[in-house]
C-alpha positions in Angstrom: 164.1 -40.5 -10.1 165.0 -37.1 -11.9 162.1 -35.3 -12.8 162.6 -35.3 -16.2 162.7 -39.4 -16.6 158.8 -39.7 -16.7 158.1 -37.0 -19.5 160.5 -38.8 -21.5 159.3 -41.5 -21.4 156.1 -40.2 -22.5 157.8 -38.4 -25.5 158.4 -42.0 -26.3 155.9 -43.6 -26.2 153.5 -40.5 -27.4 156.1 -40.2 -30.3 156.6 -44.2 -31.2 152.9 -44.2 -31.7 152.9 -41.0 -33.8 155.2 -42.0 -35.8 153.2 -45.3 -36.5 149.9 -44.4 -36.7 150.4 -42.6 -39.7 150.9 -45.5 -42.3 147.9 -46.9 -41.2 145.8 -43.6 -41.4 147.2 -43.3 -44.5 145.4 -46.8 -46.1 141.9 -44.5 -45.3 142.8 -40.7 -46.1 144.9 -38.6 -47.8 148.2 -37.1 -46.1 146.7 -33.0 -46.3 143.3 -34.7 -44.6 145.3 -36.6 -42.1 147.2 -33.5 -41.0 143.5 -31.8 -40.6 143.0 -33.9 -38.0 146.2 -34.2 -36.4 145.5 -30.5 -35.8 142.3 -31.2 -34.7 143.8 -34.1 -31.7 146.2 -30.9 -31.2 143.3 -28.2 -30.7 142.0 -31.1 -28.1 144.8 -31.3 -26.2 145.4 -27.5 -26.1 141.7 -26.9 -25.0 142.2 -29.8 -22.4 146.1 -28.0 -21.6 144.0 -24.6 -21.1 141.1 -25.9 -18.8 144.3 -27.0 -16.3 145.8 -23.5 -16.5 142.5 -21.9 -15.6 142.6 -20.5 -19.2 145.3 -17.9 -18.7 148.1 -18.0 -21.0 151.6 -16.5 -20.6 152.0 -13.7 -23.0 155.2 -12.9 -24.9 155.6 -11.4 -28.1 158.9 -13.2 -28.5 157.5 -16.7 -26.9 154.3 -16.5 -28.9 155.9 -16.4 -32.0 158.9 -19.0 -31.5 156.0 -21.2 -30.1 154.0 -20.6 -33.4 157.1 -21.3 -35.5 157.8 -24.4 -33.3 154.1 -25.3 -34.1 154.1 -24.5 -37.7 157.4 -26.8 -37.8 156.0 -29.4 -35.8 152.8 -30.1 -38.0 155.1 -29.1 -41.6 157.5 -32.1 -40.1 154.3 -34.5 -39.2 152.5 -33.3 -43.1 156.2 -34.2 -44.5 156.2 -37.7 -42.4 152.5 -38.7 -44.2 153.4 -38.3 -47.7 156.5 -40.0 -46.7 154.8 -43.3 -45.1 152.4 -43.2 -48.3 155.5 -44.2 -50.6 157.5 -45.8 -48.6 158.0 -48.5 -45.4 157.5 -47.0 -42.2 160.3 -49.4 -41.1 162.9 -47.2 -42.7 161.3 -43.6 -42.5 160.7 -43.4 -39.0 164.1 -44.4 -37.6 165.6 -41.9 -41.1 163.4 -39.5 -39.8 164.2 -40.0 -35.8 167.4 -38.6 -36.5 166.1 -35.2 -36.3 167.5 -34.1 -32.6 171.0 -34.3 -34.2 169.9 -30.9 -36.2 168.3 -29.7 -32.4 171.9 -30.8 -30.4 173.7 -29.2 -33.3 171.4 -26.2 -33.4 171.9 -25.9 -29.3 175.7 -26.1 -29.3 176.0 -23.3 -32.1 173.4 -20.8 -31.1 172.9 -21.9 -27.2 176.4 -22.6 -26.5 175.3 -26.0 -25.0 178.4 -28.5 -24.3 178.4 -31.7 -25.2 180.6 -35.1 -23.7 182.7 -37.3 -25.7 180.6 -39.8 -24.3 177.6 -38.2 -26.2 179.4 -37.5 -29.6 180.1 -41.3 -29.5 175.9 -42.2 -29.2 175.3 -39.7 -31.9 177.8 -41.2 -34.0 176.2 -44.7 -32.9 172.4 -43.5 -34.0 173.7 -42.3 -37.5 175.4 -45.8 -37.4 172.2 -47.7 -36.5 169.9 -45.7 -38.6 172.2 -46.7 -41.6 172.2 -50.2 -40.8 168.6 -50.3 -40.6 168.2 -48.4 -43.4 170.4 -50.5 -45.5 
């Protein structure tokens, strides 16, 4: 098995559950208290993430602040996902909102000079495809 398979899948399933748990949270607290303490699970992680490096982080001026962007992004894209699931049905906003890695494969062919197959234009054209027929 390549050794990228297994995180994968983990994105998946880490990020199917994300992307759900939110319309439920939602029914109890507010979307800027919900984000609170999806930062909190984050700090968790990272203290957990830290313990296994034997607290020594990498240092980069460059790195540390396209991390911080990424993580500034990250949690402005989950804040922007709960006041979406409070108006509307999950159902529809988390496949609309799945779409995003078109913008990152776009992104990477432009600035990174990444190639991309026929074969893949044709599943990116496929997922616009499904997403409209789901969201329709």
């Amino acid at each position: 098995m390549k050794a990228w398979i297994l995180p994968t899948l983990g994105t998946f399933v880490c990020w199917g559950l994300w992307s759900f748990l939110p319309k439920i949270t939602t029914r109890y607290i507010d979307p800027k208290s919900a984000i609170v303490y999806e930062v909190i699970g984050g700090i968790f992680l990272s203290i957990v993430v830290l313990y296994f490096m034997g607290f020594r982080l990498e240092t980069h001026p460059k790195g540390i602040a396209l991390a911080a962007s990424a993580g500034l992004l990250g949690f402005l894209g989950a804040l922007c996902f709960l006041f979406a699931v409070t108006k509307g049905p999950v159902s529809l906003i988390a496949p609309l909102s799945a779409l995003y890695p078109i913008l990152s494969v776009a992104l990477a062919v432009i600035f990174l000079h990444e190639a991309i197959t026929v074969k893949q234009c044709i599943g990116i054209v496929f997922a616009i495809l499904a997403v409209v027929l789901v969201t329709t």
